[in-house]
C-alpha positions in Angstrom: 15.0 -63.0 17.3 13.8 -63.0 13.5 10.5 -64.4 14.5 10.1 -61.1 17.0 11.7 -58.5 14.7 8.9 -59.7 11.5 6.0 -59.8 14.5 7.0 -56.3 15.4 6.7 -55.1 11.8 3.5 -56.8 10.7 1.9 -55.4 13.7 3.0 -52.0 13.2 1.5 -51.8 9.7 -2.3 -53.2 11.0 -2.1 -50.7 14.1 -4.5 -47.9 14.2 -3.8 -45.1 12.3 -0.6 -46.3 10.9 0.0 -45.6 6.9 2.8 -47.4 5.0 5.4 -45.1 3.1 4.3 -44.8 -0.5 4.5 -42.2 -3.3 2.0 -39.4 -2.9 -0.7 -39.6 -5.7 -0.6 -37.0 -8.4 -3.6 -34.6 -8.8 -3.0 -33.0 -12.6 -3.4 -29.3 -11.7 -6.6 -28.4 -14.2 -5.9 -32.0 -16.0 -2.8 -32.2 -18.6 -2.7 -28.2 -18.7 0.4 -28.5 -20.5 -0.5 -30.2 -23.2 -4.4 -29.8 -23.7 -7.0 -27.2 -22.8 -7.7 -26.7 -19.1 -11.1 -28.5 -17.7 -12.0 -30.4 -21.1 -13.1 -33.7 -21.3 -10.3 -34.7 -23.6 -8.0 -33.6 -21.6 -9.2 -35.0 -18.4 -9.7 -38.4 -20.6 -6.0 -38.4 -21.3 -5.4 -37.7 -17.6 -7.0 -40.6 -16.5 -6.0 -43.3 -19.4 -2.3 -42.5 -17.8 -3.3 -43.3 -14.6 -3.7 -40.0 -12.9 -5.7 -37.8 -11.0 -7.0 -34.6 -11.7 -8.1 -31.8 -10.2 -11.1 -29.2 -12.0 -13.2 -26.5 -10.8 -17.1 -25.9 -10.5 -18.8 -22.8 -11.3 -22.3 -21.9 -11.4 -24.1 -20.7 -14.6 -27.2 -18.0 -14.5 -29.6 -20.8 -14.4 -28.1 -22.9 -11.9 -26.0 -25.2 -13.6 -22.8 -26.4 -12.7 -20.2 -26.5 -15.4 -16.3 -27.1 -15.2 -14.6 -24.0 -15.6 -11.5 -22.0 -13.8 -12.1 -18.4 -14.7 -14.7 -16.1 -13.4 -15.0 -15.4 -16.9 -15.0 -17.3 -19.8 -12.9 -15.1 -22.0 -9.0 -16.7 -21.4 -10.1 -20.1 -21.9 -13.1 -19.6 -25.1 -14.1 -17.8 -28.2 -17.2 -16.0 -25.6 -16.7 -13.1 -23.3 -19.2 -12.7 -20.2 -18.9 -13.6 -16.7 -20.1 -17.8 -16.3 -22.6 -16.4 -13.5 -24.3 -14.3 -16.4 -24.3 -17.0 -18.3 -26.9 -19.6 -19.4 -26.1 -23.4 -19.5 -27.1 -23.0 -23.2 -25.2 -20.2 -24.2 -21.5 -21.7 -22.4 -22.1 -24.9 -24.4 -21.8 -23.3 -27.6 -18.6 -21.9 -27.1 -15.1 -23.5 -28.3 -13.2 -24.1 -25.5 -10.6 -25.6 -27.2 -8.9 -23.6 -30.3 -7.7 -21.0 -27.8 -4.7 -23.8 -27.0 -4.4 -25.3 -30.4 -6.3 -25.3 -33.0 -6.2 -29.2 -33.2 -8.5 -29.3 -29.9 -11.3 -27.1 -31.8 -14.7 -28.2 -30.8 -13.8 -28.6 -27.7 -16.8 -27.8 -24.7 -16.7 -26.4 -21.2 -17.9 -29.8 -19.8 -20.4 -29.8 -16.7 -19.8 -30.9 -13.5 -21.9 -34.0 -14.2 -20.4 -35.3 -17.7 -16.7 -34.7 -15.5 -18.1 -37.1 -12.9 -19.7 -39.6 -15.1 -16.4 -39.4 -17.0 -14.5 -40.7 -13.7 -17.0 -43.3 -13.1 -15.4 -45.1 -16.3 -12.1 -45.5 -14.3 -13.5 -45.8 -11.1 -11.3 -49.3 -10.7 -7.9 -47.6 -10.7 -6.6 -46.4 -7.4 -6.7 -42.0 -8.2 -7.1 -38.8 -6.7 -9.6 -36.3 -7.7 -9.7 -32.8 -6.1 -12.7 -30.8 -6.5 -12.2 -27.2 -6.2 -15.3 -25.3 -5.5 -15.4 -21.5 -7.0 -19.1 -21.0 -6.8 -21.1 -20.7 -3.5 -23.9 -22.8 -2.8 -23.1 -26.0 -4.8 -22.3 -28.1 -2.5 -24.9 -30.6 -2.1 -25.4 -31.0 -5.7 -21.9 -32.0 -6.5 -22.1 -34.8 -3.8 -25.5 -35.7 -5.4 -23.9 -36.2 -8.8 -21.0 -38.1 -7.2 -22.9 -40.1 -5.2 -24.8 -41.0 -8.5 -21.8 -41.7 -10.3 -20.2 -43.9 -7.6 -17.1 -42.0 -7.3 -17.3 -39.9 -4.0 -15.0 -42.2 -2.4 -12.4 -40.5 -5.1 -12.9 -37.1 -4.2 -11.0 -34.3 -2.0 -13.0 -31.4 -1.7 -10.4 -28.4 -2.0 -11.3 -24.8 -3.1 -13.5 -22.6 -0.8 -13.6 -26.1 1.4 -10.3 -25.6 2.7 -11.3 -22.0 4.5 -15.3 -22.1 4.8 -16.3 -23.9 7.6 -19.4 -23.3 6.1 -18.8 -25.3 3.4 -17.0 -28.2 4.8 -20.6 -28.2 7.2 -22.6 -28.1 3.7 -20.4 -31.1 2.4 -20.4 -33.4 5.7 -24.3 -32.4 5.6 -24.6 -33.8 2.4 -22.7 -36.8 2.7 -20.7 -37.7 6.1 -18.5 -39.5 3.3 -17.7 -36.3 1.7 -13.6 -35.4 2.2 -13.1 -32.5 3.1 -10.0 -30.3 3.5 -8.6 -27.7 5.7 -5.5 -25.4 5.1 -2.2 -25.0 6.5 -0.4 -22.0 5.3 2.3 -21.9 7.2 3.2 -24.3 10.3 1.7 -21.7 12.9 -1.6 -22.8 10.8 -0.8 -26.5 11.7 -2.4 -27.4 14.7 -5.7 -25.6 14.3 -5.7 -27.3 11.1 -5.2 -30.6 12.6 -7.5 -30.1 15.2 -10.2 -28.9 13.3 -13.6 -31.9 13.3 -15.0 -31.1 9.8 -11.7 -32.4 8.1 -10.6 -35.2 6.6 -7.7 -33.9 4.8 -4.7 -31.0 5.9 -4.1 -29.2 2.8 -0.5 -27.9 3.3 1.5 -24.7 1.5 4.7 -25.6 2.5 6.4 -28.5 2.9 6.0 -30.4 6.1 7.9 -32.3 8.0 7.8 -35.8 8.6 6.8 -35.5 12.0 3.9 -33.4 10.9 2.5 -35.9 8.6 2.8 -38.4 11.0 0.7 -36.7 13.2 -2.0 -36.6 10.4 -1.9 -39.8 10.0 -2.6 -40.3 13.8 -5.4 -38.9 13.8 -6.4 -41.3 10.9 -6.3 -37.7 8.3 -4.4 -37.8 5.3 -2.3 -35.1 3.8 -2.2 -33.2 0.5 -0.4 -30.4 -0.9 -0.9 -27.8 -3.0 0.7 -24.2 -3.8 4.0 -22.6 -5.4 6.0 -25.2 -3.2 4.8 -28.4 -5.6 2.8 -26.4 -8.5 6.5 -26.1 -10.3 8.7 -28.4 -12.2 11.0 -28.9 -8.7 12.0 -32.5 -8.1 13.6 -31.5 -4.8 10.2 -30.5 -3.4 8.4 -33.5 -4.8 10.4 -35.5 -3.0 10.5 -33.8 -0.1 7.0 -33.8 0.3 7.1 -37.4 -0.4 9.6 -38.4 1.8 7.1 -36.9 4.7 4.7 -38.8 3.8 2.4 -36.8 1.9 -1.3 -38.4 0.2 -1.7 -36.6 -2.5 0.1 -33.5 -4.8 -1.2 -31.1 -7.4 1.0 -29.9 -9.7 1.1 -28.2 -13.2 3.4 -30.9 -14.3 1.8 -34.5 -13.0 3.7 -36.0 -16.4 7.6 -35.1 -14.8 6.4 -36.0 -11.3 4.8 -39.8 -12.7 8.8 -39.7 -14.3 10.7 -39.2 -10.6 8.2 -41.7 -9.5 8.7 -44.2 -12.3 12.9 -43.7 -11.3 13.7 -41.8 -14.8 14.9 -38.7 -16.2 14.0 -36.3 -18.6 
């Protein structure tokens, strides 16, 4: 009886598209945003000596560079004003994007894309989550490029205009069939398209699925991440929630509480 109860168990784990219960991994929303400036290097360094994943944001410059960067515009997050499209490489690299959060972080640079990446490839041994979210059109093959370059592709979610451009998630399979790409799921009505749809590799939910939802994910040998007001919050009853579905990966403003509920403290 033992003997058939432990076969039935280790079979179920090694069967197709079956994925054993574990904590969803935490995507930093913008890195440490709490307590460093958005999309800098040192803060997306102090992401990942913790252990975490991050999430950051590609823009395109005037010349056709591709920096890390939320805004349209530069002005909320540097000492610069302008629009990052009307901007050269050159002239985004000598602004401070620091001293707007503290002036301990002065000197701080809007980092590209590429020093980001090669950044990640320094950690590339521990088991994170990195969600790319892409702002600016037309960048798609070159992020996968620098990825591939750095090694770390197998680390990124594509997220952004990915999750409703088919056009895109066809530009990022095109550039790499390794590429992961997501899809969105508003609300459950949006479930099933989402779950159907051939480009994805990833349902990126805005509400809280159910278990049976995830499951079905997982079925179709697709993982699940979630992002949105639901998680973005300091709300431990959501967090769990979503991990008690099942959920791959979360983004959330506040990845530091969320490592704490995992870890079994408090605040």
């Amino acid at each position: 009886m033992i003997r058939s109860i432990v076969f039935t168990l280790v079979s179920s784990v090694f069967l197709p598209g079956f994925f054993l219960a574990a904590e969803p991994k935490i995507v930093a929303h913008r890195g440490l945003l709490k307590h460093a400036p958005e999309n800098t290097l040192a803060n997306f360094r102090a992401t990942l000596e913790l252990r975490l994943g991050f999430e950051f944001d590609v823009q395109k410059t005037k010349d056709g560079e591709l920096v890390c960067i939320h805004d349209d515009d530069v002005k909320r997050t540097t000492n610069g004003t302008g629009l990052v499209a009307d901007l050269t490489l050159a002239q985004i690299r000598k602004l401070d994007a620091g001293r707007w959060f503290d002036p301990r972080f002065a000197g701080e640079r809007v980092p590209t894309v590429e020093e980001v990446l090669a950044l990640i490839a320094k950690y590339r041994t521990h088991d994170l989550l990195i969600a790319v979210d892409l702002k600016s059109a037309d960048v798609e093959s070159e992020v996968v490029r620098l990825a591939e370059k750095h090694k770390v592709l197998n680390k990124l979610i594509f997220i952004g205009r990915t999750i409703d451009h088919p056009d895109v998630r066809k530009q990022l399979k095109k550039a790499s069939s390794a590429a992961s790409v997501a899809v969105v799921a508003n609300t459950p009505k949006e479930f099933d398209a989402a779950l159907a749809d051939a480009s994805a590799d990833w349902v990126y939910f805005r509400y809280i699925p159910s278990k049976l939802e995830v499951e079905k994910v997982h079925a179709k040998k697709k993982r699940a991440f979630i992002a949105g007001v639901t998680v973005s919050g300091r709300n431990a009853a959501n967090w769990r929630a979503a991990g008690a579905a099942g959920i791959d990966g979360l983004l959330t403003d506040y990845p530091l509480d969320l490592a704490a509920m995992q870890r079994g403290k408090k605040d």
